[in-house]
C-alpha positions as CSV (number, residue, x, y, z in Angstrom):
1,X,-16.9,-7.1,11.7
2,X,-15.7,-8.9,8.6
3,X,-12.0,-9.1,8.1
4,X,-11.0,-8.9,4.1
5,X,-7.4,-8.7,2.5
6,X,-5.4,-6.4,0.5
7,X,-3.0,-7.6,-1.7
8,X,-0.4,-5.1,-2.6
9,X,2.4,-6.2,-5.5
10,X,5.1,-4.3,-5.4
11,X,6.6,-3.7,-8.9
12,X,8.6,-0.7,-7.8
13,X,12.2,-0.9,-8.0
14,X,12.7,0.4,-4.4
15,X,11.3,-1.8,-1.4
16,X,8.1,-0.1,-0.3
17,X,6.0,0.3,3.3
18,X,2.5,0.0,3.2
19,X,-0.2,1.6,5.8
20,X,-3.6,1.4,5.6
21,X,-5.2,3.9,7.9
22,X,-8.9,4.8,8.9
23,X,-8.8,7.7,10.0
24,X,-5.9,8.7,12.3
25,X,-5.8,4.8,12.9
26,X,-3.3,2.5,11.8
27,X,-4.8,-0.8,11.5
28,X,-2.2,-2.7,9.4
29,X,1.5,-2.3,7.4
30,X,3.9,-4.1,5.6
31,X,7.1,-4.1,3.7
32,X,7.3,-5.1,0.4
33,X,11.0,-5.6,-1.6
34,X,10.9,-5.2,-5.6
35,X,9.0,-8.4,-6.8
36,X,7.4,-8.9,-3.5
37,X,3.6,-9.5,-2.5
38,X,2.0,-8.5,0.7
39,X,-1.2,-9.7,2.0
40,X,-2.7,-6.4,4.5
41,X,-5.4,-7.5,6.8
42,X,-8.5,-4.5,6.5
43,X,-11.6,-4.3,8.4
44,X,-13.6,-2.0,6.8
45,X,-14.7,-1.1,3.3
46,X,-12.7,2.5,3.3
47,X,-9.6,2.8,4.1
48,X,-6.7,5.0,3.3
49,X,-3.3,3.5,2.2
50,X,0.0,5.1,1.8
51,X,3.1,3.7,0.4
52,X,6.2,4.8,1.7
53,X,10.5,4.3,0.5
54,X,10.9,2.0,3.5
55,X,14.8,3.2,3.6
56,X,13.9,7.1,4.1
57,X,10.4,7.1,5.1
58,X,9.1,9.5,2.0
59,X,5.6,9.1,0.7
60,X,5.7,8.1,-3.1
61,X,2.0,7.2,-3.4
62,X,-1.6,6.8,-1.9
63,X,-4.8,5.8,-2.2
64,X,-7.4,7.4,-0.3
65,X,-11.0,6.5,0.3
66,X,-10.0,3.0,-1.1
67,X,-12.0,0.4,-1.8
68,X,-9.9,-1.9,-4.5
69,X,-8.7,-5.4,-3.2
70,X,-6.0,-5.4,-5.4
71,X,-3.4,-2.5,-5.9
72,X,-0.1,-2.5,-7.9
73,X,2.8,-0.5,-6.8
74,X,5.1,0.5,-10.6
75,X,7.4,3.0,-11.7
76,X,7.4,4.8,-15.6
77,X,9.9,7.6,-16.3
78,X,10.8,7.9,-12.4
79,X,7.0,8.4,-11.6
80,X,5.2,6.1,-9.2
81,X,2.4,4.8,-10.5
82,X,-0.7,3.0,-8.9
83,X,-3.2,1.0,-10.3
């Protein structure tokens, strides 16, 4: 098992909760403020991620069947945008 990183920016202006998931498993999560990086440890080339308003717990975004190393967390026009 290799372990590789995810590298979430968060350039939201609300502070954000990541979860990658395979599965029904969580296998890692962070919080990220407006501005901030996080660095989510993955072990397996397909995951699912969901981002979450870490003050209510609603889901504004996710990614599934992922396989980017990289993802960036914005906002246009009060739309959540992730690239």
């Amino acid at each position: 098992m290799t372990l590789i990183n995810l590298t979430f920016h968060n350039h939201a202006r609300i502070s954000v909760q990541a979860q990658i998931f395979t599965g029904r498993t969580l296998i890692s999560t962070c919080v990220a403020s407006p501005g901030e990086i996080c660095v989510l440890p993955v072990d397996t080339d397909q995951f699912d991620i969901f981002f979450k308003n870490s003050a209510t717990g609603w889901e504004v975004a996710r990614k599934l069947n992922n396989e980017a190393r990289t993802l960036t967390l914005s906002q246009h026009k009060g739309r959540y945008i992730l690239t």
